[in-house]
N, C-alpha and C positions, 0 to 999 in steps of 0.2 A: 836733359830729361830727368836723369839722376838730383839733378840739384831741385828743381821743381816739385819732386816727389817728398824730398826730404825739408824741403820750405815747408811745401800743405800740412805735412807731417807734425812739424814745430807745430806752426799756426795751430793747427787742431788742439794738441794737446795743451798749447799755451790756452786756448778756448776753453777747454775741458776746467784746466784748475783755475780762471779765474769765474766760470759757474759757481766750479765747487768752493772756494773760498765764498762767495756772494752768498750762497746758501747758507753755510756756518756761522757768519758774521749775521743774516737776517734770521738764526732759530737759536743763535744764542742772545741777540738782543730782545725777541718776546720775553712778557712779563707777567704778562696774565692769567698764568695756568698755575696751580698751587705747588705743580710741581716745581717747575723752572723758580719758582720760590724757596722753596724746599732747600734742590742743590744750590743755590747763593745765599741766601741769605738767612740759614739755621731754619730753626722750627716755628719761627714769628711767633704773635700774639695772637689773642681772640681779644676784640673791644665791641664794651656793653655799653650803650646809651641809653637814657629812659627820659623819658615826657612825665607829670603827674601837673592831672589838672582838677580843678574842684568845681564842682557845679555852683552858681553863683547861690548864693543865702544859704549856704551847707558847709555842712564837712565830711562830705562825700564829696567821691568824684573818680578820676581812675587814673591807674600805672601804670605805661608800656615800657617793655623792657625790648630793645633790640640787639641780640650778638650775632659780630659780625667773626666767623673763625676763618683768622686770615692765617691759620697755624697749619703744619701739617700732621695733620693729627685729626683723627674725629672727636668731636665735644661726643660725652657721654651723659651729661649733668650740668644744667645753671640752678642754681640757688641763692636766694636773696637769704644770707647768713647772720643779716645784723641789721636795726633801723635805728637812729638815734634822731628824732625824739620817734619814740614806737609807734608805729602802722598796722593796726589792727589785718588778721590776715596776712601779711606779706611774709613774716619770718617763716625761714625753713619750708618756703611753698616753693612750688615747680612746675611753676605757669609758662611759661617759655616754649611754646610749639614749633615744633618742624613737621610738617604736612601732619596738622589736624590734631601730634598727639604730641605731650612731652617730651623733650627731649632727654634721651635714657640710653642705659647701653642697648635696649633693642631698639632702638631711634634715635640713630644718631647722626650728629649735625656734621656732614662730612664737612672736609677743609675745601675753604673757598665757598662756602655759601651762608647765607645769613638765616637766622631764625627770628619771629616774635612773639611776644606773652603778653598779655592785656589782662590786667584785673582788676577788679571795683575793690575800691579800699574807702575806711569809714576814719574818720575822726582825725582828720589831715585839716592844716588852716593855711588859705591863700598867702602868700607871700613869706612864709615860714621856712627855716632852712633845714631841709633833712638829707640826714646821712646814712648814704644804702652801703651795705657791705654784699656784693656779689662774688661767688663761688663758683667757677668753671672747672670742670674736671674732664679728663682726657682719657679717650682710649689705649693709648701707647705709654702712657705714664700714669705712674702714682702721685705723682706732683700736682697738685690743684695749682690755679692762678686764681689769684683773690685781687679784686679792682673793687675800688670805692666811687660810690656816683653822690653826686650835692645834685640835690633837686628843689628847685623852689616852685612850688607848685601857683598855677595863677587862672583866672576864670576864664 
């Protein structure tokens, strides 16, 4: 009776730790939460993509900018800092929204979600290669991240 007692006993607890290992092994391989990003893999990136397209027989037409802060850190500022050849309107603007308003230290782009900007810009020619200089600035840091976009805009 003693030996049965102290079987179940094993059994159990050998139960118990291979839950609990099962469990540690399944919340340390999630990846999806900006935390679990965070403690592995430093403070990651933010990445900016844009579209620019001209309405056909013009040179107008428009700019979307989308960032994605895959960092752990809130965005506090995007800024388009540079255009080569020049974009009427774009320099030094801060069209880039997170629910309705720019994104600023009092709207800010928490980590792990994306934001976007849209705005009509004039004197752009289809198939021409422009070079955007984007400015990302962070809540936790002084350190901006500066990312360059080639856009070749088309009808």
């Amino acid at each position: 009776m003693k030996r049965s007692r102290t079987g179940l006993l094993v059994i159990g607890i050998l139960a118990l730790a291979v839950v609990a290992g099962a469990y540690l092994v399944i919340s340390d391989q999630k990846q999806g939460t900006p935390t679990s990003q965070c403690s592995k893999n430093g403070s990651g990136l933010a990445s900016v993509l844009g579209r620019m397209v001209v309405q056909p027989g013009t040179s107008a037409g428009n700019l979307t900018l989308t960032v994605d802060n895959s960092t752990c850190s809130s965005i506090i500022g995007v800024t388009v800092t540079a255009s080569q050849p020049a974009i009427s309107g774009v320099v030094n603007s801060t069209f880039v929204d997170y629910y309705g308003s720019p994104v600023s230290a009092t709207n800010r782009l928490p980590a792990g979600q994306v934001a976007i900007g849209y705005v009509v810009v004039s004197g752009i020619t289809a198939g021409q290669q422009y070079k955007l200089t984007v400015m990302v600035r962070f809540y936790s840091s002084s350190t901006a991240q500066t990312l360059t976009l080639i856009l070749v805009p088309g009808t």
